[in-house]
C-alpha positions in Angstrom: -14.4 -0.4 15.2 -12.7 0.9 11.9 -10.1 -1.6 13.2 -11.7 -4.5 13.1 -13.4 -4.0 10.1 -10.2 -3.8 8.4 -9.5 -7.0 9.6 -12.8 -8.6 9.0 -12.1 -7.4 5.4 -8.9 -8.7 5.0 -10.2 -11.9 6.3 -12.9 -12.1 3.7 -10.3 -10.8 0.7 -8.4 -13.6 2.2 -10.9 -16.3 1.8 -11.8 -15.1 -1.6 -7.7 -15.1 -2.4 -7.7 -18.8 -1.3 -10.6 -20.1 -2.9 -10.3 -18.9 -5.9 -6.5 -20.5 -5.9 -7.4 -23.9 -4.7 -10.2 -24.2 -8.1 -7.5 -23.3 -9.9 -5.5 -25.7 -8.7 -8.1 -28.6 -8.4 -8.7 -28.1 -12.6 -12.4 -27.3 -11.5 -12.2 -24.6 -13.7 -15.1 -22.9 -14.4 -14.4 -21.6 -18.2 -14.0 -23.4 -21.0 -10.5 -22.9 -21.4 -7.7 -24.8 -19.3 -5.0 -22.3 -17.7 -1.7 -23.2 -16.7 -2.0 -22.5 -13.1 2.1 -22.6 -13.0 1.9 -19.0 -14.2 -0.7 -17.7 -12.1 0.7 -14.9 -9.8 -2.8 -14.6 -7.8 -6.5 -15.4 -8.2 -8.0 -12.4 -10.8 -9.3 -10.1 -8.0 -9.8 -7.0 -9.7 -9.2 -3.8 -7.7 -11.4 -1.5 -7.3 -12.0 1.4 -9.9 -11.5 4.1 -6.4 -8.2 1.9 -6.1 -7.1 2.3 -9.4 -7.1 6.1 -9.2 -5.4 6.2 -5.7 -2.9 4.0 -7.2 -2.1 5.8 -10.5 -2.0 9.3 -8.1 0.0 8.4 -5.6 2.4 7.4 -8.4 2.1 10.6 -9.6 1.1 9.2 -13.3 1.1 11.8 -16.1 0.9 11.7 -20.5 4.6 11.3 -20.4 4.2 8.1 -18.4 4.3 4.2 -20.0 2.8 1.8 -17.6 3.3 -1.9 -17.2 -0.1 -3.8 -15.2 1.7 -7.2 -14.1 -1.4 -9.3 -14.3 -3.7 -6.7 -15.6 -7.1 -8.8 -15.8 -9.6 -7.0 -17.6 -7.5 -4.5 -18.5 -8.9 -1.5 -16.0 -5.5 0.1 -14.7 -4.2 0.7 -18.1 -7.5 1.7 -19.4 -7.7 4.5 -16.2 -4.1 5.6 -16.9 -4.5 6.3 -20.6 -8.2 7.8 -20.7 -8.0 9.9 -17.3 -3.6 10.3 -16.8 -3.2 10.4 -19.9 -0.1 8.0 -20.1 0.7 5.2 -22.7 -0.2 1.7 -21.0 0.8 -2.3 -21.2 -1.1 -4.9 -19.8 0.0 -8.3 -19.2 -1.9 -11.1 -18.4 -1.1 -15.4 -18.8 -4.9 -16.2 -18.5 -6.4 -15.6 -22.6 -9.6 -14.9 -21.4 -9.0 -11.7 -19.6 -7.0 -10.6 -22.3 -9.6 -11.2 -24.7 -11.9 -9.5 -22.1 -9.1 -6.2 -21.6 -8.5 -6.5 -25.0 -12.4 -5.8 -26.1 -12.6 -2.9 -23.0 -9.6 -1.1 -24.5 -11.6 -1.4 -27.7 -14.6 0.0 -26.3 -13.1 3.3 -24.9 -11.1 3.7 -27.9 -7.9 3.9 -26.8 -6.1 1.0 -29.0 -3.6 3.8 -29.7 -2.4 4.7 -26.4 -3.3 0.8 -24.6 -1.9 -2.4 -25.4 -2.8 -6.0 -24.1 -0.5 -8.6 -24.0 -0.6 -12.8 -23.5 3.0 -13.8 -21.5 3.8 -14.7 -18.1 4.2 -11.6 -16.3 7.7 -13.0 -14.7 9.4 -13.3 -18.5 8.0 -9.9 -19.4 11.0 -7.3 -20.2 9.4 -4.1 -18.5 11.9 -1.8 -19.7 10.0 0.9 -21.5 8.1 1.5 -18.6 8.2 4.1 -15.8 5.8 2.5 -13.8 4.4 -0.7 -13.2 1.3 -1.8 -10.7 0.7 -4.5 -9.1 -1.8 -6.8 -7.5 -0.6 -9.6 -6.5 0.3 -11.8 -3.8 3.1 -10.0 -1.4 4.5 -14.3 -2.2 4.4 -13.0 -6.2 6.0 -9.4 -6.0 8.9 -11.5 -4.1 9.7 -13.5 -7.0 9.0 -10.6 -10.0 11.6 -8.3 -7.5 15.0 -9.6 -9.5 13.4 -9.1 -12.8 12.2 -5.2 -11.4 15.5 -4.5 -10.2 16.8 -5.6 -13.4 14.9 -3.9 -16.1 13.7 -0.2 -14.4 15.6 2.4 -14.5 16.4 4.5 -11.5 13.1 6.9 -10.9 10.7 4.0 -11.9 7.5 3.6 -9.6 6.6 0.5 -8.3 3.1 0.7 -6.7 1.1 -1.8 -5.6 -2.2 -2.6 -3.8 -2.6 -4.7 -0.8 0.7 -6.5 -0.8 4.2 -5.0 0.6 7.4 -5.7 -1.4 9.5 -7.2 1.6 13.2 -5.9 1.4 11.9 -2.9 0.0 12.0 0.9 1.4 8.4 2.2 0.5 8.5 5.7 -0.7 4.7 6.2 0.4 2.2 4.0 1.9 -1.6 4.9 2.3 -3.7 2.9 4.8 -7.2 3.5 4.6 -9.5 1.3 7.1 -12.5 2.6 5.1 -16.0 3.6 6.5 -17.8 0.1 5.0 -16.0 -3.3 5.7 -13.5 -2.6 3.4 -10.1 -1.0 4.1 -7.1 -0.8 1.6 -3.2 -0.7 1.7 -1.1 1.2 -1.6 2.5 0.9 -1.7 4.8 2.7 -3.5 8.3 2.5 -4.2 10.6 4.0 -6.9 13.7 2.5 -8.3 17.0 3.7 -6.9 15.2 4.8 -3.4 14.0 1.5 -2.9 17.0 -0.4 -0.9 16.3 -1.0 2.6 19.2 0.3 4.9 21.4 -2.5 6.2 21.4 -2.6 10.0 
């Protein structure tokens, strides 16, 4: 049973996933503003606030921590790291509307000191400073930001991502939750310099 709702949630997240690309990509866009779908990694699914604290644990996340949300939306991961793991955050998002929207919650909790926003394309961002980045993406997406990962984080960097897998890469830890309700959850995470698969 906790099977197949798993599945019946993936399904639906699925569904959602697809719609939500294919407006985008029809120009039926429901805001005011026109997006350059080009840049668009995935449809803005936000994660779930219980998520976003598994996620920032399992990658152990502390004060002396700086980390990068590729595609951070309205901001939340960041927001979460700073005001409960106390670590420095970035968030990068193409679409100006959520980072107007991250921008104004970052405001909110007070925390323009430790948490800034910034408009690019997440695959031309030089990520650096951080020492871990998260993800939400499409397992499609975190394929194409791998070369710029590999390039930019040093050894001991965490990768962790929900939902998606990083194909080619060694996960360090993965949780797989098929939840109680309908909806069940997958959190990778890989650090930099473990990450290689073995070749056969």
């Amino acid at each position: 049973m906790r099977l197949s709702k798993r599945i019946n949630a993936l399904h639906i997240a699925g569904i959602v996933f697809i719609i939500i690309f294919l407006v985008n990509l029809s120009g039926l866009d429901l805001s005011a503003q026109e997006k350059d779908c080009s840049k668009s990694l995935a449809p803005y699914v936000p994660s779930p606030y219980e998520i976003v604290e598994k996620m920032l644990e399992l990658a152990e996340v502390s004060e002396k921590d700086i980390v990068y949300d590729l595609g951070c939306g309205d901001g939340r991961i960041v927001i979460m790291a700073a005001e409960k793991f106390g670590a420095r955050g970035i968030g990068v998002d193409y679409d100006p509307e959520r980072v107007e929207e991250a921008r104004a919650n970052v405001k909110e909790k007070g925390l323009e000191d430790k948490v800034k926003i910034i408009l690019r394309d997440a695959m031309t961002v030089d990520v650096s400073p951080a020492t871990v980045v998260t993800l939400y993406l499409l397992e499609s997406s975190n394929v194409l930001l791998k070369p710029n990962l590999e390039k930019y984080l040093k050894p001991g960097s965490r990768v962790v991502s929900h939902e998606f897998d990083m194909p080619g890469w060694k996960a360090k830890k993965v949780i797989n939750d098929d939840g109680d309700d309908c909806y069940g959850y997958s959190i990778y995470l890989w650090v930099m310099g473990e990450h290689k698969e073995e070749s056969k």
